[in-house]
C-alpha positions as CSV (number, residue, x, y, z in Angstrom):
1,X,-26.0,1.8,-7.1
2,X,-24.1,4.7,-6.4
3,X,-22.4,6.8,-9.1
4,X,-18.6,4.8,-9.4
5,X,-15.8,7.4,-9.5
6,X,-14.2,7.6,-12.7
7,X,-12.2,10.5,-12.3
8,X,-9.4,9.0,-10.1
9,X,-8.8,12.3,-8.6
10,X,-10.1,11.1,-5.3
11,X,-9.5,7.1,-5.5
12,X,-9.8,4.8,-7.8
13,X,-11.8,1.9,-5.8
14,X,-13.7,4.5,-4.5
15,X,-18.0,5.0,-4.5
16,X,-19.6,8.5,-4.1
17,X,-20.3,8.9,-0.6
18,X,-19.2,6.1,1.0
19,X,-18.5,5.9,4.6
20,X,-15.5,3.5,6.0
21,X,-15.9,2.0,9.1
22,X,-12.2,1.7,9.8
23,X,-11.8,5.1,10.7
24,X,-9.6,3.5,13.8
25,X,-7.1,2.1,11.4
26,X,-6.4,5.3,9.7
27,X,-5.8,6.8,12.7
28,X,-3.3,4.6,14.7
29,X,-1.6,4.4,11.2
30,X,-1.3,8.4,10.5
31,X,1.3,8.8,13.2
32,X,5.3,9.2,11.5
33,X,6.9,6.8,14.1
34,X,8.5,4.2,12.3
35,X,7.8,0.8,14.0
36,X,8.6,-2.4,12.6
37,X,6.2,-5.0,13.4
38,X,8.6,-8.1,14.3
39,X,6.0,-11.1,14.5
40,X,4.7,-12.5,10.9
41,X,1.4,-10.6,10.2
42,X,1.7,-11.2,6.5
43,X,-2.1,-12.6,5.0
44,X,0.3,-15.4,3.8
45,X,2.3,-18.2,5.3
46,X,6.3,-18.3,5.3
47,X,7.4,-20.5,3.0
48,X,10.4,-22.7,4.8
49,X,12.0,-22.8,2.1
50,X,13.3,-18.9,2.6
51,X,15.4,-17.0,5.3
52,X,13.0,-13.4,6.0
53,X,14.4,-10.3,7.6
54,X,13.3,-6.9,8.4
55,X,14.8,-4.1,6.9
56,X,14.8,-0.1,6.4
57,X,16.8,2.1,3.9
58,X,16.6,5.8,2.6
59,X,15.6,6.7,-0.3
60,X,16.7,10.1,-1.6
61,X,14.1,12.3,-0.4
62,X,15.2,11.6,2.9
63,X,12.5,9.5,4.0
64,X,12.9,5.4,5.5
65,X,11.6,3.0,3.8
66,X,10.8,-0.4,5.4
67,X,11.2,-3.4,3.9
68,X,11.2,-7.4,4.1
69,X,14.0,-9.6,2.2
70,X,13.4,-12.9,1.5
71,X,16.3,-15.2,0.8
72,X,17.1,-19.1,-0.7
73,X,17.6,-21.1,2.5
74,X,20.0,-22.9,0.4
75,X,21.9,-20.0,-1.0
76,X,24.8,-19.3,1.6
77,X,28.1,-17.9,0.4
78,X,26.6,-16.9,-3.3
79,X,26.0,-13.4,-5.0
80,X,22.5,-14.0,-6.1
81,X,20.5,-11.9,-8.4
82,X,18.1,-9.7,-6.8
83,X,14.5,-8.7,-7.4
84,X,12.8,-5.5,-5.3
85,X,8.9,-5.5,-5.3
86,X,6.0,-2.7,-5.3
87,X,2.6,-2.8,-5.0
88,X,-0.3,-2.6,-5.5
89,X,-0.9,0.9,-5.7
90,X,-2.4,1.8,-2.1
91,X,-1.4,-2.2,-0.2
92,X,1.3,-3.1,2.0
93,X,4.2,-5.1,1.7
94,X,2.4,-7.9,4.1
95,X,-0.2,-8.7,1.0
96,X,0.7,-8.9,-2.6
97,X,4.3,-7.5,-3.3
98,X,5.5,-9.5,-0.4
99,X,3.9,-12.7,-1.7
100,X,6.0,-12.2,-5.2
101,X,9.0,-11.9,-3.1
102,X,8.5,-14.7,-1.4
103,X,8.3,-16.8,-4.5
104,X,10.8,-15.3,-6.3
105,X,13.1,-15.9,-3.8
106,X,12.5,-19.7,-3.9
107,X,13.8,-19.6,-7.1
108,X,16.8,-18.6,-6.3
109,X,16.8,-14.4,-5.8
110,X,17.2,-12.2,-3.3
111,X,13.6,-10.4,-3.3
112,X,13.1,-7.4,-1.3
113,X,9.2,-5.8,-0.7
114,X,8.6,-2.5,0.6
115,X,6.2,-0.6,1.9
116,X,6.4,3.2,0.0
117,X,7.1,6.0,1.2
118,X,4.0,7.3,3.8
119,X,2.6,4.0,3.6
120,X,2.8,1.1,5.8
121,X,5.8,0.9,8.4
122,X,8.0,3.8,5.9
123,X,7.8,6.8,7.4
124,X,7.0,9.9,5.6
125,X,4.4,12.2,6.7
126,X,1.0,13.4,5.9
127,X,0.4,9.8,5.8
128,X,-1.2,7.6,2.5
129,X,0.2,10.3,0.1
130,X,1.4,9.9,-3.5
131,X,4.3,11.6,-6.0
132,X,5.3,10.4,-9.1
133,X,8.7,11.4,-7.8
134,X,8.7,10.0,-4.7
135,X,6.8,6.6,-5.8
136,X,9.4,6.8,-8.5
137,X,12.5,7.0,-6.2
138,X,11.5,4.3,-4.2
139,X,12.1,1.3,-6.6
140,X,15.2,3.4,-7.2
141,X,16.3,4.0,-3.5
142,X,15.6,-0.7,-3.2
143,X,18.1,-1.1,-6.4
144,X,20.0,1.4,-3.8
145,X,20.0,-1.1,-1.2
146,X,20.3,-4.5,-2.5
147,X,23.4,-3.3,-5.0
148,X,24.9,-2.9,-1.5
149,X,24.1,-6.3,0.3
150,X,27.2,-9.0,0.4
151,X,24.7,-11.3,-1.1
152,X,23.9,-10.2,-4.3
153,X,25.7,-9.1,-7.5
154,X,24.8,-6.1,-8.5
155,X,24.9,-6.1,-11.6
156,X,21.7,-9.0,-11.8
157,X,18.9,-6.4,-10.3
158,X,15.4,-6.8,-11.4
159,X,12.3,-5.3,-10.6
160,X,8.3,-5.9,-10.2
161,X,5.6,-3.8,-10.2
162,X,2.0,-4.7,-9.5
163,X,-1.2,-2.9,-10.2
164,X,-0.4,0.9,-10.0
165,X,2.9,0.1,-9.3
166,X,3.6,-1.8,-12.6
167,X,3.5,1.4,-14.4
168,X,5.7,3.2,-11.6
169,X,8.3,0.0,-12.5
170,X,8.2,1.1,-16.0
171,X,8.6,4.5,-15.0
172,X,11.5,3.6,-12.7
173,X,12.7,1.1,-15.5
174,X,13.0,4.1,-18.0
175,X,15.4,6.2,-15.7
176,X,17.8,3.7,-14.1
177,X,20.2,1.1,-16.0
178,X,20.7,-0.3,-13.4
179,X,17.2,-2.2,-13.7
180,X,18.1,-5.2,-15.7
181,X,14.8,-6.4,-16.1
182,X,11.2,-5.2,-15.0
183,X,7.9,-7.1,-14.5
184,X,4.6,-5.4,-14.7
185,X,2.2,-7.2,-13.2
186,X,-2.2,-6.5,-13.8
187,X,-0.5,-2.9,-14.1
188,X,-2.3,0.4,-13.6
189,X,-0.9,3.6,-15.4
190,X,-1.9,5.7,-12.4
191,X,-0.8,9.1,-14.4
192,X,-3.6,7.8,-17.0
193,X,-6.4,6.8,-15.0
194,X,-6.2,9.7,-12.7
195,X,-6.3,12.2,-15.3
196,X,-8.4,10.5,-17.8
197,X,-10.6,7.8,-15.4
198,X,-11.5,4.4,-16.5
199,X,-10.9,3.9,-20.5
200,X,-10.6,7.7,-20.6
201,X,-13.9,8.0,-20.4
202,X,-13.3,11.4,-18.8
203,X,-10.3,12.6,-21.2
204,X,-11.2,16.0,-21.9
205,X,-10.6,19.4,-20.5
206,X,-14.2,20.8,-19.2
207,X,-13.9,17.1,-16.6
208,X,-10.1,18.0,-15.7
209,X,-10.6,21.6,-15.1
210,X,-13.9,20.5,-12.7
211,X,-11.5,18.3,-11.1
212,X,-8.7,20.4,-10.8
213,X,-11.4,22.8,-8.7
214,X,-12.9,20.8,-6.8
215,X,-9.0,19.9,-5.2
216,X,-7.7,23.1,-5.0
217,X,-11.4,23.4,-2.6
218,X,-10.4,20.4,-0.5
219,X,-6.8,21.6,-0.1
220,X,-8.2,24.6,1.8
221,X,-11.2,23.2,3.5
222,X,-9.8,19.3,4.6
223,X,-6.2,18.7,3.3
224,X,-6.4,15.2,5.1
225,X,-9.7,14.1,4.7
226,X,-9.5,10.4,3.5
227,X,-11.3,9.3,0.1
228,X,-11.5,5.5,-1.6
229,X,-10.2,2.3,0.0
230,X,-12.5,-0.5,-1.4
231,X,-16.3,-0.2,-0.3
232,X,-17.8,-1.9,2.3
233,X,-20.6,-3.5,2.6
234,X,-20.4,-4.2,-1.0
235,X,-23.5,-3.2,-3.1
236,X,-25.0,-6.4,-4.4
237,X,-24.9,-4.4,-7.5
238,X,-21.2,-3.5,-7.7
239,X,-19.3,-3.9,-11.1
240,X,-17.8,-7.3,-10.7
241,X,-14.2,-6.1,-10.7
242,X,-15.3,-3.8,-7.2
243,X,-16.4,-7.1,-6.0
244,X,-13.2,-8.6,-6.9
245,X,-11.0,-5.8,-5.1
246,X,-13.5,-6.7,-2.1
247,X,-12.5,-10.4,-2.2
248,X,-9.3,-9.9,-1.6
249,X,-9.2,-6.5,0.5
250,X,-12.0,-6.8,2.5
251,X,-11.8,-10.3,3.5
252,X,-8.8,-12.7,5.4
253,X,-7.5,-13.6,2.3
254,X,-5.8,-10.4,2.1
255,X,-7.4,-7.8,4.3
256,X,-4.5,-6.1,6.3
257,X,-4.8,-3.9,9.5
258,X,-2.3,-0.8,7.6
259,X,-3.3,-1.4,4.0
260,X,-5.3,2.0,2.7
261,X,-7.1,-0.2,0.3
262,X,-8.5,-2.7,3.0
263,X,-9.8,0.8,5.1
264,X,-10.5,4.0,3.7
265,X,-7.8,4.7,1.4
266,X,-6.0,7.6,0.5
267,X,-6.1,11.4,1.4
268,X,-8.4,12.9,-0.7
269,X,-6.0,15.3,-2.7
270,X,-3.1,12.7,-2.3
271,X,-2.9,11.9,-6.1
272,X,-3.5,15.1,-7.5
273,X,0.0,15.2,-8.6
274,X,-0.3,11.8,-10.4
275,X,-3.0,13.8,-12.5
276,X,-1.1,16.5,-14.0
277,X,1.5,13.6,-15.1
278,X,2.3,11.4,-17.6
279,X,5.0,9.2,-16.6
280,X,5.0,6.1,-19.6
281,X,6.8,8.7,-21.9
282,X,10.0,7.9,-22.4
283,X,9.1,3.5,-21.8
284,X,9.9,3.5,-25.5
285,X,13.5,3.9,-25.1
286,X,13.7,1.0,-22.2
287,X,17.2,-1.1,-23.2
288,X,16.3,-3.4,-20.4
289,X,14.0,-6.6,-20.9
290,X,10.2,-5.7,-19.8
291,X,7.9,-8.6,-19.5
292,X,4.0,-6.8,-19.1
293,X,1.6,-9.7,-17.7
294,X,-1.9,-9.1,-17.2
295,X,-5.3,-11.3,-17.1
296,X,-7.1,-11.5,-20.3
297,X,-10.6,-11.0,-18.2
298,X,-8.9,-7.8,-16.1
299,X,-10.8,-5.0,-16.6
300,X,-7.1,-2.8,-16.4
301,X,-5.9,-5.0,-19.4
302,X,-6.2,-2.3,-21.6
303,X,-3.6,-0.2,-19.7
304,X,-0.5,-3.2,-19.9
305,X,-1.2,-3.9,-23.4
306,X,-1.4,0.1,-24.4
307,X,2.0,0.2,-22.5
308,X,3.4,-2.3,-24.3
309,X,2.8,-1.8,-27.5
310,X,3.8,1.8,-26.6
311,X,7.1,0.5,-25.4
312,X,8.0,-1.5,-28.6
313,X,6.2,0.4,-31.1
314,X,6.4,4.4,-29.8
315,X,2.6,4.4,-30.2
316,X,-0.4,3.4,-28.8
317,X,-4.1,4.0,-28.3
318,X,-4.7,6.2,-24.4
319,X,-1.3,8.0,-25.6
320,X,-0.9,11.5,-27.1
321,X,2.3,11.2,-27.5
322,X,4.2,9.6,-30.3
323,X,7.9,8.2,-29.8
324,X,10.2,6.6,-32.0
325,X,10.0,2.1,-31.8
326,X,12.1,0.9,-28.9
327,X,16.0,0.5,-30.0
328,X,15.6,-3.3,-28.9
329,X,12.2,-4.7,-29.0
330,X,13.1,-8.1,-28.8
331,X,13.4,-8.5,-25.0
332,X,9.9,-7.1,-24.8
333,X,6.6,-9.4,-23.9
334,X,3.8,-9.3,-23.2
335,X,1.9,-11.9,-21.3
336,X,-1.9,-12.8,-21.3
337,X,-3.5,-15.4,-18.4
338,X,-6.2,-16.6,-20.2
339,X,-9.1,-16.7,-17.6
340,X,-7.6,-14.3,-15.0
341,X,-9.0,-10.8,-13.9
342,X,-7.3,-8.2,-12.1
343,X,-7.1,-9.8,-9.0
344,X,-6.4,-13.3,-9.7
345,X,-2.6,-11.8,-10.3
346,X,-2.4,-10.5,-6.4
347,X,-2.5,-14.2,-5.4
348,X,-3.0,-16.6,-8.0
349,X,-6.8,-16.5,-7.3
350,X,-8.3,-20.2,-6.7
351,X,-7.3,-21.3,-9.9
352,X,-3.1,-20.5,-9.5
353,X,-2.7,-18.2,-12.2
354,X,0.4,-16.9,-11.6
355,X,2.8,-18.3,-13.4
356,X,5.4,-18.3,-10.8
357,X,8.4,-20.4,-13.1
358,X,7.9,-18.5,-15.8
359,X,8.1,-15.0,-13.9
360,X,11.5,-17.0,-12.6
361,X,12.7,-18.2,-15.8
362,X,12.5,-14.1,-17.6
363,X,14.6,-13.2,-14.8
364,X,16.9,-15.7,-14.6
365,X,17.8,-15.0,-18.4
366,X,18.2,-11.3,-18.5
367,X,19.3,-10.7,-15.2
């Protein structure tokens, strides 16, 4: 089999030398026009139990942000408390952050899901890029938005983060009160893996400096060239979690036509900046209740529980830096799916692992 990536430089589902045969996708997606797609193309059904509407807001870097809000059919009249959803890290509102919306919202929240910025129907160009910042500001520029809808109290805003985007939540969690609560959801610590790879196998200077060469290199010769997205064909060979990204990216129960991680993924040097960052730092002094679920057979496990205990205890293993213990640890939690992996948390897998009530229920008490 082909060497796997660790060094998330260049993608973190990627394999050395692969090819993507959706080159067409990439490029009917990499124009700026901002198009809103007004027909249901989600890779799940509407539940008629939920109102859904089309949306688009700024966030403070100037760039529009598209978005789907699902409300309570049965909710008319009532300030509701809201949830906005991200993720995962390099997917579409119309797979997995939508689907948490959806449920969230029949249980009784306004959810919103949004594409981020240069991804998806947002605009924001080069296309399939990434910031720390920028990702940042986004869950920021949604509490924005839904602070300002007739229908919810602002004061009750939540937030979910899946896969990468569970550690931008905590990110975002750290810098804004106004985030009453935050789920993390089969997180990622992008900042982590891309400048340590997998289980920091490559934490040491000699493999970031090679790295840090061979982008300043592509910024010169290719600045847009395209690397990861999940491979396909698959090797029969692949590391079983590969095979589980291919099981729901590469196949109808989540492929998705503008999805980097269903195609060919990211511009090569797109998270260089996630690299030279380390974002979890200041998770420690989160007021807010944090509730960090993950699979106990998910190969990223080891980044939600290092986060956690980082965020209740100021230290953790994968972290060189040491804080003080969090000022109120007692809204803090983290829960294991016994059985899950990674991506039995997109959709429940075929054995429903979501808990979809309890996710409900840690809102509906701190929110």
């Amino acid at each position: 089999m082909k060497k796997l990536i660790l060094f998330a430089f260049a993608a973190i589902f990627a394999l050395v030398g692969c090819k993507n045969t959706d080159n067409k996708n990439t490029e009917n997606n990499m124009k700026q026009e901002l198009t809103m797609t007004q027909e249901w193309d989600k890779v799940f059904p509407l539940s008629d139990k939920v109102t859904h509407q089309k949306v688009t807001f700024k966030n403070h870097f100037g760039i529009t942000l598209a978005a789907d809000v699902y409300t309570p059919k049965d909710a008319e009249g009532q300030k509701l408390p809201a949830i906005a959803v991200g993720g995962p890290f390099g997917a579409v509102k119309e797979q997995v952050s939508g689907l948490y919306a959806m449920r969230m919202a029949e249980r009784g929240f306004v959810a919103l899901a949004f594409d981020p910025s240069y991804t998806g129907e947002s605009s924001g160009e080069p296309r399939r890029t990434a910031s720390p910042d920028i990702n940042t500001e986004d869950f920021m520029a949604a509490v924005d938005y839904l602070s300002q809808l007739e229908n919810v109290d602002p004061e009750r805003i939540g937030i979910i983060g899946i896969c990468g985007w569970g550690g931008i939540a905590l990110n975002a969690a750290a810098a804004d009160t106004r985030i009453k609560a935050t789920v993390a959801s089969t997180m990622y610590d992008m900042t982590r893996i891309s400048g340590n790879g997998y289980y920091d196998s490559e934490d040491k200077e000699e493999s970031r400096h090679a790295a840090r060469e061979a982008i300043a290199k592509q910024r010169l010769s290719d600045p847009m060239a395209m690397a990861g997205g999940v491979i396909d064909p698959l090797p029969v060979d692949a590391p079983q979690f590969v095979k589980d990204y291919h099981a729901y990216y590469k196949t109808p129960r989540g492929y998705h036509a503008r999805s980097g991680n269903s195609n060919d993924g990211w511009r090569t040097i797109g998270t260089q900046a996630y690299a030279n960052a380390r974002f979890l730092y200041y998770i420690n002094e989160i007021r807010s209740a944090v509730l960090v679920m993950h699979g106990a057979e998910a190969h990223s496990r080891y980044f939600g529980e290092a986060a956690y205990h980082y965020m209740v205890e100021g230290k953790a293993d994968g972290y060189n830096f040491i804080g003080k213990p969090n000022p109120n640890p007692d809204n803090k939690q983290l829960l294991i799916i016994p059985g899950a992996t990674h991506c039995d948390l997109y959709d429940g897998g075929e054995e429903n692992y979501i808990p979809w009530d309890t996710l409900a229920d840690f809102f509906i008490k701190n929110l």
